[in-house]
N, C-alpha and C positions, 0 to 999 in steps of 0.2 A: 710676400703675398702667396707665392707655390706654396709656401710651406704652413700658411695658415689653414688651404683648402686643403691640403691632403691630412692638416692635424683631424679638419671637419670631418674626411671621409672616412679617416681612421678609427675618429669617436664613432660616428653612425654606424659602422660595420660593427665592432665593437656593440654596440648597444643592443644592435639587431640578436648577437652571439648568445649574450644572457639574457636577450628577452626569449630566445628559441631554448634554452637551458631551464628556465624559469617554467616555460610553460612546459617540456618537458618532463620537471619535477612533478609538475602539480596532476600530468596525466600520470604517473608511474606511483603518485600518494590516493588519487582519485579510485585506481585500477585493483589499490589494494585495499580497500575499507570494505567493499561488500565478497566478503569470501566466507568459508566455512570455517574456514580457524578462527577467524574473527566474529564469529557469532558470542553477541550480549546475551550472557544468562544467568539468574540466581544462581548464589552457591550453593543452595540447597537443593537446585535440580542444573549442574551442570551438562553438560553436552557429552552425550554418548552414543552412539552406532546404535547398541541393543534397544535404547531409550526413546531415538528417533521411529525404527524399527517396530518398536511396538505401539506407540502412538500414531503410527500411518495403519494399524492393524486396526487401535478403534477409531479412527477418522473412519473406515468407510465400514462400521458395525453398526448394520439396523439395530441391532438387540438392544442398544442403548436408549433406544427412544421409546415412545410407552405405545405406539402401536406398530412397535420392531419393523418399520418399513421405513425410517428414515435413518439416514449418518450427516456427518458432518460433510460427508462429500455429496450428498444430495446437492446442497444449495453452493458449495463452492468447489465448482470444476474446473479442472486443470488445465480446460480449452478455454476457457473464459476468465484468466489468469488467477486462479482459485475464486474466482465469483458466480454472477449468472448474467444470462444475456436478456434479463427483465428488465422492468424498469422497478418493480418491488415483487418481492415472489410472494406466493401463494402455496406454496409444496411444504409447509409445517405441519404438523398434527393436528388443527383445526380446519385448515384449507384458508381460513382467511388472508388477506393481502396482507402484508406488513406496511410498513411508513418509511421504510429504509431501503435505500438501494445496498444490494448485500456487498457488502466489503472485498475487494479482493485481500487475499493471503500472501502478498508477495514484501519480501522483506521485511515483513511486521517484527522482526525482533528488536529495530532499532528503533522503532519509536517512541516516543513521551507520555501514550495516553492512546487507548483503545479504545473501539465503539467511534463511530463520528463525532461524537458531544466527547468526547475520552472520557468517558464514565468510568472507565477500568484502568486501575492502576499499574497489572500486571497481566502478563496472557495466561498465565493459572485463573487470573480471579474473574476474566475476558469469557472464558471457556463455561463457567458456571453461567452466563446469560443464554445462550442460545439451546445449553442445555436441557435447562427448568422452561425455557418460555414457552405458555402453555399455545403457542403461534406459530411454536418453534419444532424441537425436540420433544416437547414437556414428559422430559424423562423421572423416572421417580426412583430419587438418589439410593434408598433402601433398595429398590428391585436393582438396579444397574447393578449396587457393590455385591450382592446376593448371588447376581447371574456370571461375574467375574469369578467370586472365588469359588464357584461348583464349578469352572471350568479350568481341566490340567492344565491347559494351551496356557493360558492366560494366568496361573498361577504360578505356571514355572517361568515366564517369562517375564511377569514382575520379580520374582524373587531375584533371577537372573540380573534385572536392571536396574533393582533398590534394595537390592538385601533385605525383604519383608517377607514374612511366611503369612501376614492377613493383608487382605487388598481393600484400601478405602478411599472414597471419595479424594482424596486428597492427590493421592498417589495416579490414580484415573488420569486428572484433568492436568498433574506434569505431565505425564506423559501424553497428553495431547500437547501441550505447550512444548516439549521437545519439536513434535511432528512442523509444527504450526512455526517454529522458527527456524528449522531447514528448510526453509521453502524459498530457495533466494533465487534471484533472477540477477546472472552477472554475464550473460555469453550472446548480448546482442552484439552488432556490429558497432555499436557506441562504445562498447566497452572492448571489442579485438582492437577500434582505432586507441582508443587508452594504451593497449600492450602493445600497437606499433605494428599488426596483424591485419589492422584493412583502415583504407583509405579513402575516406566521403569525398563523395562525387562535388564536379561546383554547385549544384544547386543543394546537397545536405548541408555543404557548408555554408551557402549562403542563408541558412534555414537554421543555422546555430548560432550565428551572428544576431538576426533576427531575434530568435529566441532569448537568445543573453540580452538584448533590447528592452524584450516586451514581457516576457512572460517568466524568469529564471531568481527573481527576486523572493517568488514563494516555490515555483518546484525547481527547488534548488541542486543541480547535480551533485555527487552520482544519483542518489536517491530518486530525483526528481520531484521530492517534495521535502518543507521545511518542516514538514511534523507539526505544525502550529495550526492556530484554528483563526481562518477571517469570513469574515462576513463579506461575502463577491458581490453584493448585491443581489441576491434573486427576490427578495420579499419586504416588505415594508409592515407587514404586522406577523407578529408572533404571539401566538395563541398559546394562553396557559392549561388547553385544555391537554388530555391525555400526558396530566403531570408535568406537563411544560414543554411537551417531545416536541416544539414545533418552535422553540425559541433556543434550539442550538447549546450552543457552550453553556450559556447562559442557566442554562436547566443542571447544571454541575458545580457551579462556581457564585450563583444569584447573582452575577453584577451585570447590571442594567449596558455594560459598556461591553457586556459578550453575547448580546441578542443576536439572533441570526448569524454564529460564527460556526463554522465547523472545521473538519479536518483538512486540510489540503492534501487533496487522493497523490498519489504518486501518477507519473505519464509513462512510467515503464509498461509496457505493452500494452499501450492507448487503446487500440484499435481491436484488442480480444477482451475490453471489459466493458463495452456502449450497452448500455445508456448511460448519462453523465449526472453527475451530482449527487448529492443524501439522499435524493428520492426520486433519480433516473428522469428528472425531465427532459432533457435535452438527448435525442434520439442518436444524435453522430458530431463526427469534429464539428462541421459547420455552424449547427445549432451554437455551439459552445463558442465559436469566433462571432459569430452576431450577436451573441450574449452579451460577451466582451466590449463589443462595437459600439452598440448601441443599444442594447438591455440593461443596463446595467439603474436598480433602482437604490434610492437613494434615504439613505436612516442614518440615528443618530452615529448607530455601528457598524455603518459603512466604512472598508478599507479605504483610507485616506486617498492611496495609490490609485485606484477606482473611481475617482466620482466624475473624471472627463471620460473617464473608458479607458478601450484600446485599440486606438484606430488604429487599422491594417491594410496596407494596400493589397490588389488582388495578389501579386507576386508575392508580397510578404508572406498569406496566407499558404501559398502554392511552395515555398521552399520550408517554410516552418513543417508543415504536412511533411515533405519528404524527411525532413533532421525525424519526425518524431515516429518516423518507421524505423530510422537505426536504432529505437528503444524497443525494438521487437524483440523477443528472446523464443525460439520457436522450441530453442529443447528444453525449457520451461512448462512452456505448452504443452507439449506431448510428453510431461511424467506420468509415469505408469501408477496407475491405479494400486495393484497391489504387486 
């Protein structure tokens, strides 16, 4: 009988060993997927220093917009995790409000599909929307390539980055799409506890437990989002007007089974890109956990996972909140302009 309990104790020690090995692995595989070596990008506009270099040159270049008073950094700022802190902006070249809460820019090189609806197959072809839109940029692709190769700057250091002595449209928007997929967020305290560097407190961990609970099935770590598009429930009719902008995936794909879906935002620095959702309703977390709770409305393309909700107790709410400030990344935050 001694010798059966101590086989038990030996197994359970034992188990515990490679279950703390197991998870070990999986923080040391997690820690190393969002880095700069590992940045996805066509082969036809690979990853280079000069290339990043000059695409953060035209991200913040009024000249390319047609009343040379906007850039691409107007509407997505580095304090607001390359976003803005609206709920739809209005700083385009017509002044009108848009329909979209503007996208944060963080980690976008790993995803599936661009734009909220992924209207865009690639961040080259991503970069020509906000460009032309005349709501936007509405830049005019002759004067842009025009005003680029009357400039030295800018010709010597395209030639420097693509071996081309004429500068075209083409050429422009990789080199945005360089700029636009350096832009990773990997140095919150989520990711030092990954490298074994810092150590959550009891209520962040009790907030990541929770998390992997309730909420980690679509923002899926490290990311924090599965790249995929559902429908959360916020609306029950989808409007075909303004070409369908208002019935989600759906307006990309025509199936009746992608109405009301979109992208699932990432939670990597939650709290420098409020307001919440495609079109900034929800003003802070809370909004977003009563959403969850008990907003949640109900269509035929309602996520499955969704239609009881996500009941939270107050404590639930109160340690989830702390886990999801370890996704803060502050020297993200403060990348220098130029």
């Amino acid at each position: 009988m001694e010798r059966y309990y101590c086989t038990v104790i030996l197994l359970s020690v034992c188990s515990l060993i490679f279950e703390a090995c197991d998870s070990s692995e999986k923080s040391k595989s997690q820690a190393s997927v969002i880095s700069y070596e590992n940045i996805p990008a066509p082969e036809r506009n690979s990853m280079k220093e000069d290339r990043v270099a000059l695409g953060k040159l035209l991200f913040h270049d009024t000249n390319l917009s047609k009343g040379k008073n906007i850039s691409c950094g107007t509407c997505h700022l580095s304090a607001y995790n390359f976003g803005e802190n609206v709920a739809v902006s209005h700083n385009g070249a017509s002044g009108k409000k848009l329909h979209r809460n503007t996208p944060p820019l963080i980690n976008i090189a790993w995803a599936k599909g661009w734009f909220w609806e992924g209207g865009a197959k690639n961040i080259e072809s991503l970069i020509y929307g906000p460009l032309l839109h005349e709501n936007e940029m509405s830049a005019d692709l002759k004067e842009v390539v025009n005003y680029l190769n009357a400039s030295q700057e800018y010709k010597e250091r395209f030639t420097s980055a693509y071996g081309i002595q004429e500068i075209k449209s083409a050429h422009l928007v990789r080199a945005l799409a360089q700029y636009c997929r350096s832009l990773i967020s990997n140095q919150s305290n989520y990711d030092l506890q990954l490298q074994g560097k810092y150590q959550f407190t009891p209520l962040e961990k009790e907030g990541q437990i929770a998390f992997n609970n309730h909420c980690s099935s679509c923002h899926t770590p490290p990311f924090f989002t599965d790249f995929d598009y559902h429908n959360n429930g916020l609306d029950t009719v989808f409007s075909d007007t303004l070409e369908g902008l208002f019935q989600g995936r759906a307006r990309i794909t025509l199936k009746e089974e992608d109405m009301g879906k979109y992208k699932t935002p990432t939670l990597r620095n939650i709290f420098a890109s409020a307001p919440y959702m495609h079109d900034g309703r929800f003003k802070d977390i809370e909004d977003v956990f009563d959403h969850y709770e008990k907003g949640i409305l109900i269509s035929k393309s309602t996520d499955s996972t969704l239609i009881n909700g996500i009941p939270l107790k107050e404590n639930d709410k109160k340690s989830i909140k702390a886990f999801l400030w370890t996704l803060m990344d502050s020297s993200f935050l403060q990348t220098d302009i130029i």
